[in-house]
C-alpha positions in Angstrom: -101.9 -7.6 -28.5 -103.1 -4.9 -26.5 -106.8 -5.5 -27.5 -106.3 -9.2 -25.4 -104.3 -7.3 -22.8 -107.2 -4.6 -22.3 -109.7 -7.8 -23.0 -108.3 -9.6 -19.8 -107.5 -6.5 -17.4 -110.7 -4.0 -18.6 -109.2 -1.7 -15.1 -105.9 -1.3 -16.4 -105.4 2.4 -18.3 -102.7 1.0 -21.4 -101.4 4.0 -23.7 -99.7 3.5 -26.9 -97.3 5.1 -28.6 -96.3 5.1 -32.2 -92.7 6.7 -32.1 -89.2 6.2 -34.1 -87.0 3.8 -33.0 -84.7 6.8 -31.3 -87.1 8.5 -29.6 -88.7 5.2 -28.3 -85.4 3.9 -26.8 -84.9 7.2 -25.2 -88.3 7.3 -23.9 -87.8 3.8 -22.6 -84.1 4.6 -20.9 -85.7 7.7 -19.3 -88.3 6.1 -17.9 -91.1 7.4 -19.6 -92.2 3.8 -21.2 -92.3 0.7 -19.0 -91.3 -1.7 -22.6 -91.2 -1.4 -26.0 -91.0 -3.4 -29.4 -88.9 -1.8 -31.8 -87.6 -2.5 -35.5 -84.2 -0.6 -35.8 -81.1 -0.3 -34.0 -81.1 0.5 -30.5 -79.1 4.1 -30.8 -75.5 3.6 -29.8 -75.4 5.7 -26.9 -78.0 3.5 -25.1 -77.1 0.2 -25.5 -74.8 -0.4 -22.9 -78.3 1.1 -20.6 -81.2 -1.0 -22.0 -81.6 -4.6 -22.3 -82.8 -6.1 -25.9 -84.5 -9.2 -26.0 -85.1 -10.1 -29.9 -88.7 -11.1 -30.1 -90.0 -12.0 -33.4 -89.5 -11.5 -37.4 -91.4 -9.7 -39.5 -91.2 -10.1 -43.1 -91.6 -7.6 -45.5 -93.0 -8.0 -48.8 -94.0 -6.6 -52.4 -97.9 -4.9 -52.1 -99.7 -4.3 -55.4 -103.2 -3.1 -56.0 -105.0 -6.4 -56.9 -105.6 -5.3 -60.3 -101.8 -4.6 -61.2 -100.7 -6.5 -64.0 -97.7 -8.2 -61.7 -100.6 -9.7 -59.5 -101.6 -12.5 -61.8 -97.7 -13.2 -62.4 -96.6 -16.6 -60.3 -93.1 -14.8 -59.1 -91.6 -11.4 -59.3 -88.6 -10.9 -60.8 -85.4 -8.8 -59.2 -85.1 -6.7 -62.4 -88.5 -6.0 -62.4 -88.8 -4.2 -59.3 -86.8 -1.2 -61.0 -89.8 -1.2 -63.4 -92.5 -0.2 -60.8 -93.6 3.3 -58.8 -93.0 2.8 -55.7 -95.0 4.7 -52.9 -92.9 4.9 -49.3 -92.9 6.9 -46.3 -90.2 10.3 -45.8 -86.8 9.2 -46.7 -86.0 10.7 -43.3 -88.2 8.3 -41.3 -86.7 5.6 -39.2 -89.0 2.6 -40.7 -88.1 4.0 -44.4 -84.5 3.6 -43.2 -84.8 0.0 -41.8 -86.7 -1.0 -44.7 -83.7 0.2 -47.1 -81.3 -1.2 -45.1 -83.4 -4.2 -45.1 -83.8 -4.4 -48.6 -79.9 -3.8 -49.2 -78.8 -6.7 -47.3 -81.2 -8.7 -49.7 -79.4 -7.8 -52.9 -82.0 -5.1 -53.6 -80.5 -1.7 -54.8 -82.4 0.7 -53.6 -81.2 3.7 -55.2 -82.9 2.2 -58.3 -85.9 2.1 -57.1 -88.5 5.1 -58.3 -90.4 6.3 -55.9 -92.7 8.1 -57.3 -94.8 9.3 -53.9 -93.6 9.8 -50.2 -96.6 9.5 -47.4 -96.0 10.1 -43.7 -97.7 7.1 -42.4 -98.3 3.2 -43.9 -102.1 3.7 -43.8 -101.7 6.8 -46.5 -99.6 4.6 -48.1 -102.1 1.3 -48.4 -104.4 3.3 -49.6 -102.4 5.0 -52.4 -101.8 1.1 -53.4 -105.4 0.4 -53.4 -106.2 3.2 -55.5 -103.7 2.0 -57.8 -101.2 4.6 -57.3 -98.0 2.4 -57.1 -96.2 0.0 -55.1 -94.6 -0.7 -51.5 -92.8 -3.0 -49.7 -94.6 -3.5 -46.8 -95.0 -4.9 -43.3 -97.1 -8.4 -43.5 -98.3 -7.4 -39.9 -99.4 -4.4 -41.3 -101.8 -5.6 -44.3 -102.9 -9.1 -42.8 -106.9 -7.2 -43.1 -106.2 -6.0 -46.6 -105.2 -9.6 -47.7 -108.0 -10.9 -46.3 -110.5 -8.8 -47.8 -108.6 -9.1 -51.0 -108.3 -5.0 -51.4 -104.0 -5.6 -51.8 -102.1 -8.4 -53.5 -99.1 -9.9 -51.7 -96.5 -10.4 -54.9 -93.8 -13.5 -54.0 -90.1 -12.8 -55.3 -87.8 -15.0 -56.8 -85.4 -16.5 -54.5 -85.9 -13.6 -51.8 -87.3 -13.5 -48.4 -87.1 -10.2 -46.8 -87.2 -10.2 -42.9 -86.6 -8.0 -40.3 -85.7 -8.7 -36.2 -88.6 -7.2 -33.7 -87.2 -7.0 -30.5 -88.7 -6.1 -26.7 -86.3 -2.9 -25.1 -86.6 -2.3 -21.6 -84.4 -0.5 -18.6 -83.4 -2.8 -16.2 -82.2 0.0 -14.0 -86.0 1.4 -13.7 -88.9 0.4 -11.8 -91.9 -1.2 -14.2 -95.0 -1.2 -13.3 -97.1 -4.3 -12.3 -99.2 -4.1 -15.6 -95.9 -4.3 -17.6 -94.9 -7.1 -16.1 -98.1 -8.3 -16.7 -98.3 -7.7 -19.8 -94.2 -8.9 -20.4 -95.6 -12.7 -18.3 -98.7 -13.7 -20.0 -99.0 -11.4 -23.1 -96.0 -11.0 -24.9 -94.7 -14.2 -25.4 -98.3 -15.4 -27.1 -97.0 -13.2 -30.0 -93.3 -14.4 -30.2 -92.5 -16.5 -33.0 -89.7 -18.5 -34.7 -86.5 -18.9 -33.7 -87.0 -16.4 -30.9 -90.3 -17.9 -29.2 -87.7 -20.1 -26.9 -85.7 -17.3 -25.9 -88.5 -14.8 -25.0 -90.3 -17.5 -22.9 -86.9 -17.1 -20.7 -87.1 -13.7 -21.1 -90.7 -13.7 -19.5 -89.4 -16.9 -16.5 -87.4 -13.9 -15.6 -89.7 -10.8 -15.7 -91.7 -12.8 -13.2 -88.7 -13.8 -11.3 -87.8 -10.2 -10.7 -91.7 -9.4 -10.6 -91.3 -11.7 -7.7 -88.1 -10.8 -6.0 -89.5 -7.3 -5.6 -92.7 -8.4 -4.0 -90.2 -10.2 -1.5 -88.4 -7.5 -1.1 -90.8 -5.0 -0.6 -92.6 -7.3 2.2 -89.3 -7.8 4.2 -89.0 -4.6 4.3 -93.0 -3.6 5.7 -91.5 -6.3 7.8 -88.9 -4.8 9.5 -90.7 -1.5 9.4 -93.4 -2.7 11.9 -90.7 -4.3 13.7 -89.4 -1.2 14.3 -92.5 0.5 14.9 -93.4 -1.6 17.5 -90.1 -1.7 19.4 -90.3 1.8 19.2 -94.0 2.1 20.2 -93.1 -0.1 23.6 -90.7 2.0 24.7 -92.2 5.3 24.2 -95.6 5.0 25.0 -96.6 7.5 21.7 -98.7 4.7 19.7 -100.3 7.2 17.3 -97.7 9.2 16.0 -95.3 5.6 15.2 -98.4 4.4 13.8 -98.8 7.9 11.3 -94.7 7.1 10.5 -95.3 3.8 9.8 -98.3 4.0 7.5 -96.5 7.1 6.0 -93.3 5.2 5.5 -95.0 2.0 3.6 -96.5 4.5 1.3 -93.3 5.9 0.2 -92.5 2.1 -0.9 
């Protein structure tokens, strides 16, 4: 996503940040981030000041080392997940969280689970699977490589599909830049999928309505500026220094 975004626009300076849900909305509301995909729950104390646009689902599945005995199995049983050493990240973390919650709403009880390890980011914990350390239930997003190359086994379960809700925050109260609308217009909704690909094609029609609307906006009032420059500039004779106001006035735009 950002490596097409940087791809197309090479003169465009794009940070990324890798943050808890929390602290991400905050950082949004506050200005700080022009947009951001999240996976949790917007905190409740903000919703009512950010707009959420669900974007896509993410499903999360069972990741074995390819040489676990479960990975020549057809389907994974319920039971047998309390069997297994799972590896997961800080029981504190927001994405451990979601993923519990996740799993709860699936019939998964997750207080049965072992986990065995705790890591403090999913790349420690796909390589403690490949090195045949345990278990984890995983982003498919996140292992799509792995798979490929064979280095992790995607395990199916019986009569469960575990999914989660991505969704785009952003402050409609704050100014975003052009590259975030940018990126919101041509970018964004290349990645959407499922039910939500409709809606965030609407949501996109109106990030470059607004995109739009400002531009307007912002030329009407350059407009009446010079207007007013030049009025101003006939009846006083004093060209330069309406000029210097003028220029110094569009800049504040």
């Amino acid at each position: 996503m950002i490596g097409l975004f940087r791809k197309r626009y090479s003169d465009v300076a794009v940070q990324l940040h890798v943050h808890s849900t929390r602290r991400t909305s905050w950082s949004v509301a506050n200005g700080q981030i022009d947009l951001a995909i999240i996976g949790g729950e917007v905190p409740v104390e903000l919703q009512d000041s950010l707009v959420t646009v669900p974007y896509a689902e993410d499903e999360l599945v069972l990741v074995l080392p390819s040489s676990h005995p479960l990975a020549q199995v057809d389907m994974v049983q319920r039971e047998d997940l309390y069997k297994l050493n799972f590896i997961a990240l800080d029981a504190q973390s927001t994405i451990r969280k979601v993923i519990d919650q996740v799993l709860t709403r699936c019939g998964v009880e997750t207080r049965r689970l072992r986990i065995e390890m705790e890591l403090n980011s999913i790349e420690a914990i796909k390589n403690a699977v490949q090195s045949g350390l345990g278990v984890a239930f995983l982003s498919t997003l996140a292992i799509e490589k792995e798979l490929d190359m064979k280095l992790l086994h995607q395990a199916k379960l019986d009569d469960m599909t575990i999914c989660r809700t991505l969704s785009v925050i952003y402050n409609p109260n704050r100014y975003r830049s052009k590259a975030a609308e940018v990126f919101s217009q041509e970018i964004l909704p290349s990645f959407a999928n499922g039910l939500y690909r409709e809606g965030f094609d609407l949501y996109a029609a109106g990030s470059e309505a607004r995109s739009e609307a400002a531009s307007e906006k912002a030329k009407t009032k350059l407009s009446n500026l010079e207007a007013a420059a030049a009025r101003a500039s006939t009846g006083s004779g004093k060209e330069e220094p309406k000029e210097w106001e003028l220029n110094h006035t569009a800049e504040q735009m």
